[in-house]
C-alpha positions, 0 to 999 in steps of 0.5 A: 459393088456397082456394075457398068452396062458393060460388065452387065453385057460381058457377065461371065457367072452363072447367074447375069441378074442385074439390078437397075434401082432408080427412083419412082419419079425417075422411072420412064428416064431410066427406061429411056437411058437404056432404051437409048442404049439399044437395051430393049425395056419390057413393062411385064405387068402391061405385057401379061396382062394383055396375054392373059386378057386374050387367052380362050382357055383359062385352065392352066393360066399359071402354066401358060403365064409362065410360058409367056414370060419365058418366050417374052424374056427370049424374044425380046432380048438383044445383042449389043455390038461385040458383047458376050451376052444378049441383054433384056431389061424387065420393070413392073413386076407385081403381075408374077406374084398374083396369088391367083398365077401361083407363079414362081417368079424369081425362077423365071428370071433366075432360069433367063439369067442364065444365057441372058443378062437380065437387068431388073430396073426396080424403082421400089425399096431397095436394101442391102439383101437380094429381096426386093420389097414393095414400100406399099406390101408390108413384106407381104409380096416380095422378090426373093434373090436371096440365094443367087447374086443379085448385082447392081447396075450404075447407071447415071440419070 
């Protein structure tokens, strides 16, 4: 089952974590498809980078990052004319799995779901599961949504 972004603004479960697949070349004209839609498009990965690069004190990077990406999701996300939810769309994750952040990725989008609808745009291998897998990482490094629904998004390019 596919969603319309206006069941993604109007989500009434527990968890409004919304996939947006779209292929790699497509990338930027997804982006701007919901962009054209006043749904604001974090590149997190370019985000957190430029946090961590700034940052004085690294002694509680993964504390910090985390953080980050919490207010990040916060305060960029919008409310859309006569919808129930804000919406934020995120892409570029790889960052939040960094051995070195010792992150839990999928919580900080789980616990975002939550009061926002959050729409992953995801221009990797996408099956039939809740996981979301790199072509290039053998599994190694992954997504796991396994234990919340995670909706698709149709959205026409």
């Amino acid at each position: 089952m596919t969603y319309t972004i206006e069941e993604v603004l109007n989500s009434i479960d527990h968890h409004k974590l919304f996939v947006y697949p779209c292929k790699g070349d497509h990338l930027n004209a997804s982006i701007g498809l919901l962009e054209s839609s006043q749904i604001r498009c974090i590149n997190v990965g370019k985000e957190v980078a430029t946090y961590i690069e700034q940052l004085q004190d690294d002694s509680y990077l993964g504390i910090y990052v985390y953080d980050f990406a919490k207010k990040l999701l916060e305060t960029k996300k919008a409310k859309m004319g006569g919808a129930i939810n804000d919406v934020v769309a995120v892409y570029n994750l790889g960052i939040l799995l960094e051995p070195s952040l010792e992150l839990k990725a999928t919580q900080i989008l789980k616990d975002a779901s939550k009061s926002i609808s959050v729409i992953i745009i995801w221009e990797n291998h996408l099956d039939n599961t809740n996981i979301l897998k790199w072509p290039t990482q053998d599994n190694k490094y992954a997504l796991d949504f396994s234990d919340v629904p995670l909706k698709r998004v149709q959205y026409e390019i």
